[in-house]
N, C-alpha and C positions, 0 to 999 in steps of 0.2 A: 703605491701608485702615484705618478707626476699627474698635477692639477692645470688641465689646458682647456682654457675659456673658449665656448663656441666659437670668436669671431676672431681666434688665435689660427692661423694656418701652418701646420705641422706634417713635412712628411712621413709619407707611414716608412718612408727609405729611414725614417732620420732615428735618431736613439735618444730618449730623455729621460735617466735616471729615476730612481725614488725618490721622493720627497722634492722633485721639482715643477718648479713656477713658470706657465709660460702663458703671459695678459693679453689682453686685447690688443687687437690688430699685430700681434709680431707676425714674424713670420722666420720657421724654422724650414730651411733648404736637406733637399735628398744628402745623404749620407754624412750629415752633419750628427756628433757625439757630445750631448750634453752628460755630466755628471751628476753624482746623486746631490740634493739641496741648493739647487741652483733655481735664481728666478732671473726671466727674460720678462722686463719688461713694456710698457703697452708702446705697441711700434717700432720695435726693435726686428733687426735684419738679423738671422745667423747664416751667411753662407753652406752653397754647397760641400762638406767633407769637415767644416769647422772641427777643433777638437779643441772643449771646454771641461776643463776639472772638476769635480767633488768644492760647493759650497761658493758657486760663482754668483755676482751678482751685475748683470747684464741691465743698466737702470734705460727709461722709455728713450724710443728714436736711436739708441747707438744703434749703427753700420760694422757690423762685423765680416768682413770679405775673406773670403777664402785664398789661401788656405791657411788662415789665423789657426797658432794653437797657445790659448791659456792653459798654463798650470791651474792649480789647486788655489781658491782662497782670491783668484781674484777680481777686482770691481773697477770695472766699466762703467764711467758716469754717465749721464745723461748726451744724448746728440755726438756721441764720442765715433768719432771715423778711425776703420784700420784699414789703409788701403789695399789695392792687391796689382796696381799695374807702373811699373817702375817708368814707364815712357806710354803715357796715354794715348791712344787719336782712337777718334769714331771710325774712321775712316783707311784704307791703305794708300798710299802711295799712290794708286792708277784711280784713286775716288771710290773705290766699292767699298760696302761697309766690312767692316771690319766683322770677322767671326771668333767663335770662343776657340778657334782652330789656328790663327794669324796673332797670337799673342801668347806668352808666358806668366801665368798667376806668380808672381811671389809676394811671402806672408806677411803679417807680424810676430813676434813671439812674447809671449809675455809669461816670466816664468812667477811662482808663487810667490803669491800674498802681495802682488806688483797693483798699484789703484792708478787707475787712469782720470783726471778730472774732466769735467763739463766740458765740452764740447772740441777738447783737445784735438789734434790728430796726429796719428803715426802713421808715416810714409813708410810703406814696404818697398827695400825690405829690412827692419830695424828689430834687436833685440831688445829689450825691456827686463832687466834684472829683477833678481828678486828681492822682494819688500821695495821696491823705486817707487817713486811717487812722481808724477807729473803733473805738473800743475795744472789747473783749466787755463782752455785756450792756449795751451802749447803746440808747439806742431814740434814733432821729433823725425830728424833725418838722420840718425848718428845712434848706435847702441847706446845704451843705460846703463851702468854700473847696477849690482847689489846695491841697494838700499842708498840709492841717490837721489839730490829730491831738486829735480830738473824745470825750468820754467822759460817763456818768453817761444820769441818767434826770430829765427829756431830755437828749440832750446839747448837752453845750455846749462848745466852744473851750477846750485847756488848752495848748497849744501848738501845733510847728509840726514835722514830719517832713520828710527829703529821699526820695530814692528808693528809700535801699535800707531804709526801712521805722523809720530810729531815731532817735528826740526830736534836733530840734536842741541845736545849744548857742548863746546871743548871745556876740556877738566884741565885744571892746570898741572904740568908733569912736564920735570924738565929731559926726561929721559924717552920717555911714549906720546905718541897721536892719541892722545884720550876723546872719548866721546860719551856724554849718558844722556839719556832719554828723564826729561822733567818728569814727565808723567809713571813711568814705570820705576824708573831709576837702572834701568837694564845699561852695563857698560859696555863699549865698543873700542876698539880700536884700528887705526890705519895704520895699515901694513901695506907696502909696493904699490901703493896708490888706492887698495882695494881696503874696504871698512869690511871688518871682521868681527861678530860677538866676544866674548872676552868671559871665558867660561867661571864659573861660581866656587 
């Protein structure tokens, strides 16, 4: 059974896995698909239709807009925006307000084990590789590589992350784009621009 606090607002349209977390004051929208071991944090938005993976971690106040879809494994910091309107106005053109009928949603995508930092945002509509890392307070307009570890305003490319989240380091090799991870020791390499694991 998923654990949703009284003053959590969840529709009954909406789907939230086993073993997940949904805190105070969120608010999950009709036909939105949480996965199983996911926590949505206190104050957190999941748009309508969202679709969120197995083992998501959705931390308080992110803005999740539809039609965002996370893979598997990934973390949404805190106050983190994914937008959904490529050319905003409240309003049209003759001054009426604008309806959910006189505009086009498009998403974010952020494929597994992708972390989004504090208070970052991604402008839909932008892919987000998987294992990337973006810094906080980044604002991203431009897809993500796999396992690139993106920062600033825009962001831009300042390395390259493995899985478990920490700056590579380059291995010396006069022949290969070498990369290993400090902390795991897990190696990688660039290949065609794109950073590859480097099998055992």
């Amino acid at each position: 059974m998923p654990r949703i606090v009284d003053s959590a607002e969840v529709s009954d349209e909406a789907k939230v896995g086993e073993g997940s977390s949904i805190w105070h004051l969120a608010q999950v929208r009709e036909g939105a698909v949480l996965g199983e071991n996911c926590i949505v944090g206190r104050g957190a938005y999941i748009g309508s239709g969202v679709q969120v993976g197995d083992n998501c971690k959705i931390q308080n106040y992110a803005l999740v807009y539809e039609p965002a879809v996370l893979g598997h494994g990934v973390f949404i910091g805190p106050a983190v925006v994914l937008t959904n309107d490529h050319f905003p106005r409240a309003v049209n053109p003759d001054g009426s307000i604008k309806s959910a009928h006189d505009w086009e949603p498009v998403g974010v995508e952020i494929a597994e084990g992708a972390a989004i930092g504090a208070r970052a945002t991604c402008v839909a509509p932008v892919k987000i590789g998987r294992w990337a890392t973006v810094a906080a307070g980044a604002v991203v307009v431009k897809d993500v590589p796999d396992f690139a570890l993106v920062a600033g305003v825009p962001a831009r490319q300042i390395g390259w992350v493995g899985k478990s989240g920490v700056k590579l380091e380059q291995v010396a090799d006069e022949v290969r784009d070498l990369w290993r991870c400090p902390q795991s020791g897990a190696l990688y390499e660039v290949v065609e621009n794109e950073l590859k694991e480097v099998e055992n």
